[in-house]
N, C-alpha and C positions, 0 to 999 in steps of 0.2 A: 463800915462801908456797905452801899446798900447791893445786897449782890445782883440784882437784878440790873441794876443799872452798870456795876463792872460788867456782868457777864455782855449786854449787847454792846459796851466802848471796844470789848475786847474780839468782838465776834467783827462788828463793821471796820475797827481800823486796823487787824493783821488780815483782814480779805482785801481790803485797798494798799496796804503796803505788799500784798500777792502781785496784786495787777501790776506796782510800782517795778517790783523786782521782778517780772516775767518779762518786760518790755515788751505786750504784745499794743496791737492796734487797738482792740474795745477793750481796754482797761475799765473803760467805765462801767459795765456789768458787774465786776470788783465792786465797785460802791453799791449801784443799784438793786441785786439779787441779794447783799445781807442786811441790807436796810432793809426791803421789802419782809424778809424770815426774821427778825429779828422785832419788827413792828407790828406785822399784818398777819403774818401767820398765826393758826391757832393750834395747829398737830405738828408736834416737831418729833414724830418716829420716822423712822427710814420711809417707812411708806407714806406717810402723812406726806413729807416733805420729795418727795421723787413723784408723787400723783400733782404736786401744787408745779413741779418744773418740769412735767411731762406734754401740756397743752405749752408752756413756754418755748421746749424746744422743737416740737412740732410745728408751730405757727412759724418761728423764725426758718427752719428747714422748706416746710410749704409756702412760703416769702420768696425765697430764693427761688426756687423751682417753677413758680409761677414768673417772675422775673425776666430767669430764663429763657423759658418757652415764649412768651409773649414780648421779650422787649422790642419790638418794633412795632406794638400795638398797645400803647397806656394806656387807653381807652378801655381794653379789656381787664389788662391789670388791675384798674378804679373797679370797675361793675363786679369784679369778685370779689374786691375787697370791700365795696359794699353789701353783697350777701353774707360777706362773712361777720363784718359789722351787725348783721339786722339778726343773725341765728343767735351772735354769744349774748345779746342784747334780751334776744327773746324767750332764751332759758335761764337767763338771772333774775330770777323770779324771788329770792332774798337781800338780805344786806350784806349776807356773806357771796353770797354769787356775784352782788354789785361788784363786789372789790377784786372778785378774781379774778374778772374779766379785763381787768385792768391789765396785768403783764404780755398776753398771748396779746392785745390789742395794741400797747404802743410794740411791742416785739415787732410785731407784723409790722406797723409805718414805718419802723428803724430801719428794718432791711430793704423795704421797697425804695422808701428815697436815698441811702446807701446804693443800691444794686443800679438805679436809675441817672444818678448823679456823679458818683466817682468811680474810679478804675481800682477800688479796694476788691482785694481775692477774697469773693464772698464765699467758697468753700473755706479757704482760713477764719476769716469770722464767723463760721457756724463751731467751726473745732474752740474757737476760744469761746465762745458763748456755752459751747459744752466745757471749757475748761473752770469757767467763770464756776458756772455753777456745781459742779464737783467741789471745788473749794467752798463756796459756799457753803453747802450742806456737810460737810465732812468740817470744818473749824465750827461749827453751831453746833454737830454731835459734840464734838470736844469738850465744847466748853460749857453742856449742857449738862456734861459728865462731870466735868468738875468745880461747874456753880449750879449743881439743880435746883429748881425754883420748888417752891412752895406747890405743893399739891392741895387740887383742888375739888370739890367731890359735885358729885351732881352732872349730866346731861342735858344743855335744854335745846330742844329742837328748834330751830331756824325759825321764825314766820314770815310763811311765804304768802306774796300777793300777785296775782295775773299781771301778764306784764299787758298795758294796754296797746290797743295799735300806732296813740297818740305820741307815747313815751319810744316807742319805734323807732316812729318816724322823725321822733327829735335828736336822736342819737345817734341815726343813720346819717342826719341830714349834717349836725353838725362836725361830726369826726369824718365823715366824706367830703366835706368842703375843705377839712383843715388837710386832706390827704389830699386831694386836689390841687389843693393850690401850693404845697410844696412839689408836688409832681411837676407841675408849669415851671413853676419857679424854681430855679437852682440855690435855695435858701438850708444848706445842710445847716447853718449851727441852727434853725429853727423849728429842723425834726421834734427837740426836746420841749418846745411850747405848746408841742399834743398832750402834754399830760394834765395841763387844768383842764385842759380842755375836754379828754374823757371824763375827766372826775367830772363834770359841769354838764353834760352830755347825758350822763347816766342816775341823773337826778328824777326822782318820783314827781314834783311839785315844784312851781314856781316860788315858791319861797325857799325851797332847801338851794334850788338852783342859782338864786340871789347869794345868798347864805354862803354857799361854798365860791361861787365868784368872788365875794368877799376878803374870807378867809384864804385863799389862794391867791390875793394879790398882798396882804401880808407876808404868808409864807414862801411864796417864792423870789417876791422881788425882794425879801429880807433876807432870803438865803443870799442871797446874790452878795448884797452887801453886807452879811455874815463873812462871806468867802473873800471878798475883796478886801478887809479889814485882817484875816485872818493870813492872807498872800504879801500883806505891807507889814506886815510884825514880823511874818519870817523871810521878808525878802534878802536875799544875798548870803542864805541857811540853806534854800531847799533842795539843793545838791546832797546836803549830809543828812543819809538816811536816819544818822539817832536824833539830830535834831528836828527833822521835820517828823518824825514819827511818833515823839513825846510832843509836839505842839497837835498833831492831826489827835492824840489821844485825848489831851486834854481839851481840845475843842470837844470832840462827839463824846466826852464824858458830862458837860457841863450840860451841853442839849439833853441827853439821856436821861440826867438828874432831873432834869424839870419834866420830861415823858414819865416819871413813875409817883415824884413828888407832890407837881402840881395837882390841885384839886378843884381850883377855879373853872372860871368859862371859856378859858381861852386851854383846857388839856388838850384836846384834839389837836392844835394847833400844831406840838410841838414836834409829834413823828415826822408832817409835811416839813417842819423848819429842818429835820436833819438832814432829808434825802434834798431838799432843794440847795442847802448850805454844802453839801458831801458831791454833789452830781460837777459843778462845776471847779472843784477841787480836784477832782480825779480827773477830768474833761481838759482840763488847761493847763494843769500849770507842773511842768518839766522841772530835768533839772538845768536848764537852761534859761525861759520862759517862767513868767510870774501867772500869765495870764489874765491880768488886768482888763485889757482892752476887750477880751473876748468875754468875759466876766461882765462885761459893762455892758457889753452890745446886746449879751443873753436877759439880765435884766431890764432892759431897753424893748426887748422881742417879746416877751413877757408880758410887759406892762399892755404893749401892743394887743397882745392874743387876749388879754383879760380886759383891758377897754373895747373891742370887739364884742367879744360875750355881754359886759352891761349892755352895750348900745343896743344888741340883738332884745336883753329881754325888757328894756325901756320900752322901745317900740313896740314889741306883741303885745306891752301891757297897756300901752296908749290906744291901740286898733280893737283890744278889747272894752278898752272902756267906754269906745266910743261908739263901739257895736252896740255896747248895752243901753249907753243911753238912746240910740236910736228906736230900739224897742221898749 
């Protein structure tokens, strides 16, 4: 058995069966925080790992607190949130910066349209987002301890490139639209359709930007109906925790398997198929409640936010072409 791929089935599905058995409100951090350290991370020491969820839980605390103070002014809420947008923006100046600016950035939209839209006690969801990730990072030591991977030798430094002012103002412009408009709009289960949308946002080049539009209407809207396929096999089970726990196991073993196995052109693919197939698993489905419907409608939102994106870069590439043949 390949240990690599036990070690992260067994790190993402006893953080999600935490959330299960804690009964708290953001359960979904449970999934999101050991997917993230279990895919993306590349330092998994106490400090490695407490430096990568220290801007995490800063952003979400300074969310809140901004919230606070301004809720009878969204207006200002937006304009912070887009300075803060244009700083993490404009010191990811690598491929590993790209990616880290991912957590502290949808953190921040989670709690803003949270704090803005529902009567959730956002000091309790700051305590579970700190609970979330104590488990997190404490079951990854564990089980780091006792599946350690393969040692690796060598250092190689980052390369970094100037962020341009162009790539800026594309990232500002499109994760403040998407923050914007769930701010108007009372669309909570659509807070979660931020996340191609950074990934897509914080692209170098019109073709990687393509590229991951692409590949993000794959893996999300296939998560989706991963999760949905996955809710109709254990429907009228997922009250009993041994059996929805040996079926959550053996699903995020199977994805797993193909994040270490696969060698093709589609490897990338398959960390986004876990966290998109695992988010609306933990998100919906009780032990009452299958989740179906809301599973459908998040795919549906989905498809929405990533046909949006094509049309956006259709367009700019139509007004460039036309530029240039003018000249």
């Amino acid at each position: 058995m390949n240990t690599d791929v036990l070690r992260t089935t067994c790190i993402v599905c006893i953080c999600m069966m935490f959330g299960k058995i804690f009964h708290v409100n953001s359960h979904v951090y449970f999934a999101l925080f050991p997917i993230i350290i279990a895919t993306k991370v590349k330092d998994y020491s106490w400090k490695g790992l407490s430096k990568t969820f220290a801007l995490v839980l800063l952003s979400a605390y300074c969310a809140v607190f901004v919230s606070e103070v301004f809720s009878d002014h969204p207006f200002i809420i937006w304009t912070i949130s887009i300075v803060l947008f244009d700083q993490l923006r404009k010191r990811a100046d690598s491929h590993a910066k790209v990616g880290a600016l991912f957590m502290p950035t949808i953190n921040w939209i989670l709690n803003i349209v949270f704090a803005l839209h529902t009567n959730m006690d956002m000091p309790q969801r700051l305590h579970e987002v700190g609970l979330a990730i104590v488990v997190s990072i404490c079951v990854t030591k564990l089980f780091f301890w006792l599946l350690p991977p393969k040692t690796t030798s060598g250092f190689f430094k980052p390369k970094t490139t100037p962020v341009t002012a162009q790539q800026r103002l594309i990232s500002v412009s499109l994760i403040g639209l998407g923050l914007g408009f769930l701010m108007i709009v009372n669309l909570i289960s659509g807070a979660f359709c931020m996340v191609p949308v950074i990934a897509a946002a914080t692209q170098t080049s019109r073709e990687a930007y393509l590229k991951i539009v692409k590949s993000r209407f794959i893996t999300q809207v296939g998560g989706c109906a991963i999760a949905a396929i996955f809710m109709l096999l254990i429907a009228g089970y997922q009250s009993d925790i041994i059996v929805y726990g040996l079926g959550l196991f053996g699903l995020i073993y199977v994805i797993s398997y193909k994040i270490y196995t696969d060698e093709g052109p589609h490897q990338e693919l398959h960390p986004d198929i876990l966290l998109a197939t695992m988010l609306p698993i933990q998100l919906y489905m009780t032990n009452s409640e299958l989740g179906l419907s809301s599973t459908f409608l998040r795919g549906w939102e989905l498809s929405c936010t990533l046909g949006i994106l094509a049309l956006f870069y259709f367009i700019t590439t139509a007004k460039k072409r036309h530029a240039t043949e003018l000249h």
